[in-house]
C-alpha positions, 0 to 999 in steps of 0.5 A: 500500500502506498504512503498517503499520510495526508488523507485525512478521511476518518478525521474530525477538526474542530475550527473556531472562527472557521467561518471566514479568513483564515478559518475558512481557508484551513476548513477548505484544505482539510475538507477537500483531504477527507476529514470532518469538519465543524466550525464554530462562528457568532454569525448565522449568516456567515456560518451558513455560507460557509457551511454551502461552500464546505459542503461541497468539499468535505463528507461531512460539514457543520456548523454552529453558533458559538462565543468562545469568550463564553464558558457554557456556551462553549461547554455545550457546543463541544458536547453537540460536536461529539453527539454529531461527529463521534470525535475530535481529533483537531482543534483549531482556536482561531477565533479572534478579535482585533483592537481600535487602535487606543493609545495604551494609557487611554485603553479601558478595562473593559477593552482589555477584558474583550480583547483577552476574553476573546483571543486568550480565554476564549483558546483556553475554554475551547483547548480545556474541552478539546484536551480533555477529551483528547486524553480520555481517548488516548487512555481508552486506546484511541491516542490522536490529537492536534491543539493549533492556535493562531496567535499574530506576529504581534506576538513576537514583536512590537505592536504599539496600540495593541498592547491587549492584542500582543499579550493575548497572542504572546501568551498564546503561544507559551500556552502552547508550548505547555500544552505540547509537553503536557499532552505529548504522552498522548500522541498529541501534539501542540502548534502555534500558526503566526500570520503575517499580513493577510487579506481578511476582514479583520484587515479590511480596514488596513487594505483598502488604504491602497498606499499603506497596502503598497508599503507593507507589500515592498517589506514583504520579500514574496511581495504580496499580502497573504489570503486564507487559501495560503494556510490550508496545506500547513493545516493539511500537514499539522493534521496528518500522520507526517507530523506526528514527531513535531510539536510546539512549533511557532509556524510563521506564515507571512511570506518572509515578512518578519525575518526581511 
């Protein structure tokens, strides 16, 4: 038999925020590879339009509504996702939120919280549920799992303004680590997905400055911005058994941006 580690058939990925943007984009990858696939979203519309896009690719696709920033919410989402799939075997936390652009000494608690609440505590409600069923599978004989984050290079570097969103997406990150040496003996493995600049609507705003988009385009040395389409073959690999020796890695995925 032939080595064909990235058919996913078989496979269940959960993707929060998959109803868009880079979401949708890995949700397409993985679909199109055979797996399941179950994406969480706070629009109804949205979801429903992705979930006619994903039906076409993947056998089995759902959807539902869900704000991860919400502990019981996500508690009672993640039960329906087992009542419909039978299984997880892949988180994608990639449910987020961007800030206003407030100075740091003019920024509200209340700002701070919804940026946490979101980007930090929303990964951590939906990685608690994930890992625990994750584990329980394992001791049951049926070890497989992958926990993915998507942090931002603002967790790496220095984004002034968005102070609440850089210590959310950094602390992603060391979250992660944790999570890959606390869960390894489990066969699952743990990995941190930093965008670069990508076309989204969450940098609409920022896009449809054509002279602000030509000069983040001359920094970066593939010399075009991302789109969604650009993470499906690492969510692919994550995904297959070809990774299975790889954990707590910081995938950069920005066309050389960072390190030009």
């Amino acid at each position: 038999m032939s080595y064909q580690p990235f058919d996913l058939t078989g496979r269940v990925v959960l993707i929060t925020g998959g109803n868009g943007g880079i979401g949708l984009g890995m949700a397409q990858g993985l679909a199109q590879s055979g797996a399941e696939v179950c994406i969480w979203g706070t629009n109804a519309e949205k979801n429903a339009l992705a979930l006619e896009t994903l039906s076409a690719a993947g056998p089995k696709i759902t959807a539902q509504i869900c704000d991860v920033a919400d502990e019981g919410a996500v508690s009672s989402a993640f039960v329906k996702v087992l009542k419909d799939h039978g299984r997880v075997d892949g988180c994608f936390a990639n449910a987020g939120v961007g800030g206003r652009g407030t100075g740091f000494d003019d920024m509200t608690r209340e700002e701070w919280d919804h940026i946490i609440g979101v980007n930090q505590t929303g990964v951590f409600h939906t990685f608690r549920a994930a890992a625990r069923h994750m584990r329980e599978r394992a001791e049951q004989g049926d070890a497989f799992g992958r926990l993915v984050g998507t942090a931002s290079l603002a967790a790496i570097s220095g984004q002034a303004r968005g102070e609440h969103y850089a210590a959310a997406k950094g602390g992603l990150v060391s979250m992660i680590k944790a999570l890959a040496v606390e869960y390894a003996r489990y066969n699952v493995t743990a990995h941190t997905l930093l965008p670069g600049w990508i076309e989204t609507e969450m940098t609409q705003g920022a896009f449809s400055n054509p002279k602000f988009v030509e000069n983040v385009s001359k920094r970066i040395p593939a010399r075009r911005w991302g789109s969604p389409e650009d993470f499906a073959a690492i969510a692919i690999y994550i995904m297959s058994t070809a990774s299975s020796y790889h954990t707590a890695e910081t995938f950069l995925i920005d066309g050389g941006y960072f390190v030009f």
